[in-house]
C-alpha positions in Angstrom: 33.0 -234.3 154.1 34.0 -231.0 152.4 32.2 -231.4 149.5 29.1 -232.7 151.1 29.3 -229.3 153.8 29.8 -227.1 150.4 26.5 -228.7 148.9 24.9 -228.3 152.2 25.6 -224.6 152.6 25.2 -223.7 149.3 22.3 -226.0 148.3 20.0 -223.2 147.0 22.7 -221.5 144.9 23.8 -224.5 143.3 19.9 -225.1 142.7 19.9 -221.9 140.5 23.4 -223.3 138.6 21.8 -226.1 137.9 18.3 -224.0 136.6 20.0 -222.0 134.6 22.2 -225.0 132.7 18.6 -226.3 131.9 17.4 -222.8 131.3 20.2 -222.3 128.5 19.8 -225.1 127.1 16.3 -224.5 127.0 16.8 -221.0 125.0 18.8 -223.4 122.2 14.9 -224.4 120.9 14.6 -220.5 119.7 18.1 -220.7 117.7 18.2 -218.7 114.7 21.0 -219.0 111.7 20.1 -216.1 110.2 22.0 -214.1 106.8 24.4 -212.6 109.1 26.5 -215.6 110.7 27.5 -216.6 107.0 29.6 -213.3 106.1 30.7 -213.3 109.3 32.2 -217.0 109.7 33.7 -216.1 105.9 35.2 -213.2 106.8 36.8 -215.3 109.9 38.1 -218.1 107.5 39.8 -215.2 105.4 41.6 -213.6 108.0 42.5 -217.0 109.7 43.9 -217.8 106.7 45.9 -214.8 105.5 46.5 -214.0 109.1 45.7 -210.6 108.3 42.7 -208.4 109.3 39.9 -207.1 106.9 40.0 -203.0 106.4 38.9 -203.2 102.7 35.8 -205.1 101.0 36.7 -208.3 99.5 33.1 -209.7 98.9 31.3 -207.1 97.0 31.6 -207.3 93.0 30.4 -203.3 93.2 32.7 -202.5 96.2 35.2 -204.4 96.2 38.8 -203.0 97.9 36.3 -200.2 99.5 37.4 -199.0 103.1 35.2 -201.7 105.4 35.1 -201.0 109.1 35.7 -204.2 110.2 34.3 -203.8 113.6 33.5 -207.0 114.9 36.8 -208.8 113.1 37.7 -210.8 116.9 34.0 -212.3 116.7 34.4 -213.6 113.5 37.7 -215.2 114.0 36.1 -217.0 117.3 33.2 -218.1 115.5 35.5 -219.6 112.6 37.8 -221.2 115.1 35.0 -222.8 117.0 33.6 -224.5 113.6 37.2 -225.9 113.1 37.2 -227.3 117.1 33.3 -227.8 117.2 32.0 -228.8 113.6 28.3 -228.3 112.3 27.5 -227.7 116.0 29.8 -224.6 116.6 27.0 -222.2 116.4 24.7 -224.0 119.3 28.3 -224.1 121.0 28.9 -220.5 121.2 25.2 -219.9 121.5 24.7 -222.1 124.8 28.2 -220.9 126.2 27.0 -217.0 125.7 23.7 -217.6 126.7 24.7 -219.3 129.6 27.5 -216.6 130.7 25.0 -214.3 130.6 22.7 -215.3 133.3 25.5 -217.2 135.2 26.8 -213.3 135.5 23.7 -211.6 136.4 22.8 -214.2 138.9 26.2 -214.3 140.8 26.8 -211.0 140.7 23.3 -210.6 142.7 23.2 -213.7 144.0 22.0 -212.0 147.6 19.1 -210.2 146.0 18.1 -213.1 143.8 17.8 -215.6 147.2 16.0 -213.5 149.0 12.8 -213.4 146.9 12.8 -216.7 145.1 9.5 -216.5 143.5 10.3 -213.0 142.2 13.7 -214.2 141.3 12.0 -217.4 139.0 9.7 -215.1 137.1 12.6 -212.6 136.5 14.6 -215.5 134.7 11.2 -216.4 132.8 11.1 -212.7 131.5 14.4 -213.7 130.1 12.5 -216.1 127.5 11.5 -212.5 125.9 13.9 -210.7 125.7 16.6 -213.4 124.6 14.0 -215.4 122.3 16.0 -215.3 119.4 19.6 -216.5 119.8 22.0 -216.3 116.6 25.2 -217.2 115.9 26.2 -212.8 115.9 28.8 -210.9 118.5 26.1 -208.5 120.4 25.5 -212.2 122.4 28.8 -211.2 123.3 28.1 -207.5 123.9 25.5 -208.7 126.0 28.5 -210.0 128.9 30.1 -207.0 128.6 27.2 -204.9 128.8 26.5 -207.3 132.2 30.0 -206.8 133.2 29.6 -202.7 133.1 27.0 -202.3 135.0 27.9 -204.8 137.8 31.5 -202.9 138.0 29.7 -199.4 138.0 27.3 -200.0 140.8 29.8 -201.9 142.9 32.2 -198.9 143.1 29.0 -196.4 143.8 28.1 -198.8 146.7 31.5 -199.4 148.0 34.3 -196.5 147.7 37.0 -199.0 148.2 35.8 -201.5 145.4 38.6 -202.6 142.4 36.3 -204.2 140.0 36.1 -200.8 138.3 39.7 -201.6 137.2 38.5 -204.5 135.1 36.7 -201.8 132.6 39.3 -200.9 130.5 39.9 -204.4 129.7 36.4 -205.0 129.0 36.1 -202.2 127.0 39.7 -203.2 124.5 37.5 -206.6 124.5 34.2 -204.9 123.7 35.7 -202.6 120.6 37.3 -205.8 118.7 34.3 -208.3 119.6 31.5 -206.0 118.3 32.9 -202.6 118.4 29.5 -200.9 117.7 28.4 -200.8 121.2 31.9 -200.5 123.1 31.5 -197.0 123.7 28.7 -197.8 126.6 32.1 -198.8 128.8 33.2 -195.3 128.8 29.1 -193.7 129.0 27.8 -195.8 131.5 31.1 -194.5 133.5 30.1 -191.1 132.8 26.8 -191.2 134.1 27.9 -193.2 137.3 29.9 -189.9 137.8 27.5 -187.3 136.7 24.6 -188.5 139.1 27.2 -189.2 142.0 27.3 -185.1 141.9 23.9 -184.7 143.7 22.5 -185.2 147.0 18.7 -184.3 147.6 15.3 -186.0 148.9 12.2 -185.1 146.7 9.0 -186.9 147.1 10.1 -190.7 146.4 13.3 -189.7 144.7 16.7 -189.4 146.4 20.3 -188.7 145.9 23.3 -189.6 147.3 26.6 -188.0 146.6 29.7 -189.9 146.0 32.6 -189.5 147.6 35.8 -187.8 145.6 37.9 -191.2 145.4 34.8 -192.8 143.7 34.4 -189.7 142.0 37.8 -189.7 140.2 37.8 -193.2 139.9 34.9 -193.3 137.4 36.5 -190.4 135.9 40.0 -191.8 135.2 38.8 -195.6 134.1 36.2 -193.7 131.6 39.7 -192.6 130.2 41.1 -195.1 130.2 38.3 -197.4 128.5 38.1 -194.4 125.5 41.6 -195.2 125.3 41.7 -199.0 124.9 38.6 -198.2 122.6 41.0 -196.7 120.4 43.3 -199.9 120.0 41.4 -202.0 117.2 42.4 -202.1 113.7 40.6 -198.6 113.2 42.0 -196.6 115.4 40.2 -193.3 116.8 37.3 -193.9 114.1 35.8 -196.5 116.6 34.9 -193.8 118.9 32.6 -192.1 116.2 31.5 -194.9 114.7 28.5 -196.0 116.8 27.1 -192.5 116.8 27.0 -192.3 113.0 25.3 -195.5 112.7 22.6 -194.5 115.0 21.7 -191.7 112.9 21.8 -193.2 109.8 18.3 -192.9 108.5 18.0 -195.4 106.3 19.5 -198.3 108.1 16.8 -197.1 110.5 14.0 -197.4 108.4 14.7 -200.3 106.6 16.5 -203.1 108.7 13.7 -204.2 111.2 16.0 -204.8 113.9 17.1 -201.0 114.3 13.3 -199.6 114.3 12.3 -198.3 116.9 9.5 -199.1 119.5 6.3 -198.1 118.7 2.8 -198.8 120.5 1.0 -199.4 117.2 3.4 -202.5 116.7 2.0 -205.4 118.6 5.0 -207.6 118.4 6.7 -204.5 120.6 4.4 -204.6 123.8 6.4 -207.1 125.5 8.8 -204.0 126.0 6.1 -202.1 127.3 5.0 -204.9 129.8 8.6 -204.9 130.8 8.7 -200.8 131.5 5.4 -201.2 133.3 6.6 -204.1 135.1 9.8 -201.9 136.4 7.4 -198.3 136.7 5.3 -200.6 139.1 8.4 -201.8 141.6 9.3 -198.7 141.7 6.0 -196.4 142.2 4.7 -199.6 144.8 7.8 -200.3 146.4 8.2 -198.9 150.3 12.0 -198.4 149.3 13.2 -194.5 148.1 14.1 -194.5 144.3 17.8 -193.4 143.8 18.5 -191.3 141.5 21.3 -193.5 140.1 18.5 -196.4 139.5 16.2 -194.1 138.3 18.5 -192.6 135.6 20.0 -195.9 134.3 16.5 -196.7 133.8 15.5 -193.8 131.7 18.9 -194.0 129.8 18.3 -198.1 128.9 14.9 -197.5 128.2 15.4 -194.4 125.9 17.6 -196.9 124.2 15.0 -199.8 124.1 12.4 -196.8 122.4 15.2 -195.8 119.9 15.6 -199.1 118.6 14.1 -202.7 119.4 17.3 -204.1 119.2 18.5 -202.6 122.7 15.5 -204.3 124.3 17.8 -207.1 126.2 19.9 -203.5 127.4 16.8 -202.9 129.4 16.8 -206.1 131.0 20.2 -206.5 131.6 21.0 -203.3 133.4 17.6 -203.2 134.8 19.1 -207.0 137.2 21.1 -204.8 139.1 18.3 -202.6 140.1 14.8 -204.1 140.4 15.9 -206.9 142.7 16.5 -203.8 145.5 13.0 -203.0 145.3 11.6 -206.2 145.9 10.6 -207.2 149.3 12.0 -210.4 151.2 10.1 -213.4 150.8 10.7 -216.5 153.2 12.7 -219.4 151.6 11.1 -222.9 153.0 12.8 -226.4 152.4 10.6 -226.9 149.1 12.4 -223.7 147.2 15.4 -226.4 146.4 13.3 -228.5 144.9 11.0 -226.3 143.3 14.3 -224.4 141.7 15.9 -227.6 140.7 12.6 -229.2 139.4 12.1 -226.5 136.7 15.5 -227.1 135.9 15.1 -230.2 135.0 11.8 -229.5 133.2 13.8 -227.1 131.0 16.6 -229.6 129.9 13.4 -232.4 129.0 11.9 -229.9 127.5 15.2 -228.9 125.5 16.0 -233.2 124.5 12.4 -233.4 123.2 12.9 -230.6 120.9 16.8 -231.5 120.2 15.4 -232.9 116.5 14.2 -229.4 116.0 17.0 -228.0 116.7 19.0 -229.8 114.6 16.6 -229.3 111.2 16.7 -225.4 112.5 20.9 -225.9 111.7 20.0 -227.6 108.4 17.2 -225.0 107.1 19.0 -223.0 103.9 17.6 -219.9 102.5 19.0 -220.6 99.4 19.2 -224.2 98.4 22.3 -226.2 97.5 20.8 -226.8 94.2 20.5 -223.5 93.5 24.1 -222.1 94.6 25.1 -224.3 91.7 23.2 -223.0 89.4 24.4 -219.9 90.3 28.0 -220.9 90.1 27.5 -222.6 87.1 26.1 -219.2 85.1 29.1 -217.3 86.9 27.1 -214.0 86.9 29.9 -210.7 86.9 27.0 -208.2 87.7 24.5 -209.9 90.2 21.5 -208.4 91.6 20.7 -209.6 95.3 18.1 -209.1 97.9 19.7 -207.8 101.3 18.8 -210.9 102.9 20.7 -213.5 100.2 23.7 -211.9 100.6 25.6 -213.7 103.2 24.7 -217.4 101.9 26.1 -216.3 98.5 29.2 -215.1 100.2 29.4 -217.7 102.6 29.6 -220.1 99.1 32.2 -217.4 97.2 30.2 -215.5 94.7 30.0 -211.8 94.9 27.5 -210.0 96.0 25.8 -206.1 95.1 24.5 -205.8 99.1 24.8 -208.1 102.1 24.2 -207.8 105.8 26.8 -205.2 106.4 24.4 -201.9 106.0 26.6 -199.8 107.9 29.0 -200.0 104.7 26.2 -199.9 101.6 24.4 -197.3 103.2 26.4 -194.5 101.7 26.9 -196.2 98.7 24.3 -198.7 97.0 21.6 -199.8 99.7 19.1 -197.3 98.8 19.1 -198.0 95.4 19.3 -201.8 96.2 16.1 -201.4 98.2 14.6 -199.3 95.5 14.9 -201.6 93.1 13.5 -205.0 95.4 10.3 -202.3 95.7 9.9 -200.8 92.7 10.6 -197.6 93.9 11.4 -193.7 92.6 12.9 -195.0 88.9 13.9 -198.2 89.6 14.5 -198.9 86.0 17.0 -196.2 85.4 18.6 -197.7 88.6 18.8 -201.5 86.8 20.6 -199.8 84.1 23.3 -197.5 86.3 24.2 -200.9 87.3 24.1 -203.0 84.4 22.9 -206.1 86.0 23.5 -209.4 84.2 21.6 -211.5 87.0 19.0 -211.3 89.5 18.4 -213.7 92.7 15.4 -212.6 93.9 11.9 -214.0 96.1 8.5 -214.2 94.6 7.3 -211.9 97.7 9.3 -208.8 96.3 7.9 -206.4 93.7 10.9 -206.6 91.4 10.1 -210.3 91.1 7.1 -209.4 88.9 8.9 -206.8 86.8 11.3 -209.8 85.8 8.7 -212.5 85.1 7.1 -210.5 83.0 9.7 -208.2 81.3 10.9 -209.8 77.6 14.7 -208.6 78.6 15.0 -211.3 81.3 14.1 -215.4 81.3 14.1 -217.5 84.3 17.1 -219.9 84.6 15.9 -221.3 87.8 14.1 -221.4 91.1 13.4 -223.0 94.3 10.9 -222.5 96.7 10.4 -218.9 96.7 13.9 -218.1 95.4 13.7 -217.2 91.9 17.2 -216.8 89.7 16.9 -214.4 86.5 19.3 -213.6 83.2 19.1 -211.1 80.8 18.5 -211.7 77.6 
């Protein structure tokens, strides 16, 4: 009798748990191994292994025993543990499970809001299918929570003096600098500006204010203390705290690593952000509610981020789940909203066992084939040449590599000159001998595939698809 008066009371949420499950599953169909898992899932093995944690290079023939700032080290031991519990699978495990956290958090958290406008509340999930299209196998999935987590914490305690989930924070935040340590800071910011905007109190045109109260006050201002403190306990020390700054002005990471470009109208691939801004502009311009300032400024500092780089897009949609949903009108829930909420569930879950073949060749696809890692290993080159984008599959099978997908440690040494070199660029040959190459693995879509086909000082040993693998002479 218990169980059936739970159901019955709490029908329409457990309709949206059961949505979501076929939702996540759903989002598996747009998995995506990419370079990055395979460094990352090494550099877990390693320090499973030697039970110690990476602080110097140990895959990098050029740079090897460098200083490495290891900032995502708790990632990669998770994602090495779950292939030892899970298998071949492990990466659609941690996918789904993140994934699914995710939206499991943003809907409970709001679960009032999200009920009382259920058509609104649908085609906000659906926008999801955006800005989460590409799912990998990397630690910002995890950021992602946290991020989710910070925001829900810093608007409960601005809405309710007496609220204690702010306490949570500094735990978060120790979490958030060992899992992917690049964006932990936005624990202690997001704090700051909770404060900052709880100074004012005003009415202007559609815009208002409301000042917090002095508890709240100091309470954002000790836990934003506390979180640049726990930030501080990773295997780096104070360095973490500076570390996301530099990396966001690093020019050339910018430039050349499509993920950290920023968002530009002359890119069609990047108006989806723009819908998504207009989308937001338009609740809050058309909506009979007062914008508060706090709203308001959490949108212009997520969107500044989403316009800095695309790959702060999901920030914007994340933060924005706490806001937009106060905008939104009430909408009458009839006895079909159940049904219609649990029907698209299971549409999403078909739709995810149809494709589950898919899915599976998607796990299976290598960007460098099997064949040719042997090869590779079989020549035993001391000096290899490597595209960015090879890197982590050669490390992943032990050879050494001149770049990989950690730019934020080439950049000040070698990635210039390695991206020079794919293009041909400035004197690209004076650049081949600095570095005394004895191999190249390179694609047929890159300009220094050309120079090597038809120079006389290399020969082709062998290639596949559009990976081509050179000697010299």
């Amino acid at each position: 009798m218990k169980i059936k008066k739970f159901i019955k009371n709490h029908r329409l949420s457990l309709s949206f748990l059961l949505l979501l499950i076929g939702f996540s599953f759903f989002m598996m169909s747009f998995f995506i191994k990419e370079s990055d898992y395979f460094w990352h899932i090494t550099a877990g093995k390693y320090m499973v292994s030697n039970r110690t944690i990476l602080k110097e290079d140990i895959f990098s023939w050029y740079l090897s025993n460098k200083a490495w700032m290891s900032h995502e080290w708790l990632f990669e031991v998770l994602i090495y543990k779950f292939k030892v519990i899970f298998g071949n699978y492990h990466v659609i495990v941690y996918a789904f499970l993140t994934i699914f956290s995710l939206f499991c958090l943003l809907f409970f958290s709001n679960k009032k809001n999200y009920l009382k406008n259920i058509p609104f509340s649908l085609f906000w999930i659906a926008l999801g299918l955006i800005f989460f299209v590409f799912i990998q196998a990397r630690p910002h999935m995890i950021s992602f929570i946290f991020l989710a987590c910070t925001i829900y914490f810093g608007y409960d305690l601005y809405l309710h003096e007496e609220s204690k989930k702010i306490y949570f924070l500094p735990l978060i935040a120790l979490l958030w600098t060992n899992f992917h340590g690049g964006s932990s800071n936005l624990s202690y910011l997001f704090c700051l500006l909770f404060m900052v905007v709880g100074l004012f109190q005003f009415s202007f045109s559609k815009i208002e204010a409301r000042r917090i109260k002095k508890c709240q006050f100091l309470k954002y201002g000790l836990i934003a203390l506390a979180c640049i403190f726990c930030i501080c306990l990773n295997p780096h020390g104070v360095k973490m705290l500076i570390y996301p700054y530099t990396n966001m002005l690093d020019d050339l990471m910018i430039s050349n690593i499509s993920e950290w470009q920023p968002t530009v109208l002359s890119e069609f691939s990047h108006y989806p952000y723009f819908l998504l801004l207009l989308i937001i502009i338009g609740i809050f311009l058309f909506s009979k509610r007062r914008i508060q300032l706090v709203d308001f400024m959490l949108f212009l500092v997520v969107c500044f981020l989403g316009l800095k780089s695309i790959r702060f897009w999901s920030y914007m949609y994340i933060a924005m789940n706490y806001v937009v949903f106060n905008y939104i009108s009430p909408y009458k829930t009839d006895k079909g909203s159940c049904m219609l909420v649990c029907l698209l569930g299971v549409i999403f879950f078909s739709v995810f066992l149809l494709n589950r073949e898919n899915i599976v060749k998607n796990l299976e696809k290598e960007m460098i084939s099997k064949k040719m890692i042997s090869v590779i290993k079989r020549e035993n080159p001391k000096r290899l040449y490597n595209l960015y984008n090879y890197g982590g599959e050669l490390i992943y099978n032990g050879i050494d590599v001149f770049v990989d997908g950690r730019a934020d440690f080439y950049s000040k040494y070698n990635l210039e000159d390695a991206y020079n070199i794919s293009r041909l660029d400035k004197d690209y040959i004076k650049l081949i001998n600095k570095y005394d190459f004895d191999y190249f693995l390179v694609s047929k879509n890159y300009s220094i595939y050309t120079y090597l086909k038809y120079s006389s000082s290399y020969e082709e040993v062998y290639r596949s698809l559009d990976v081509v693998f050179y000697k010299r002479k």
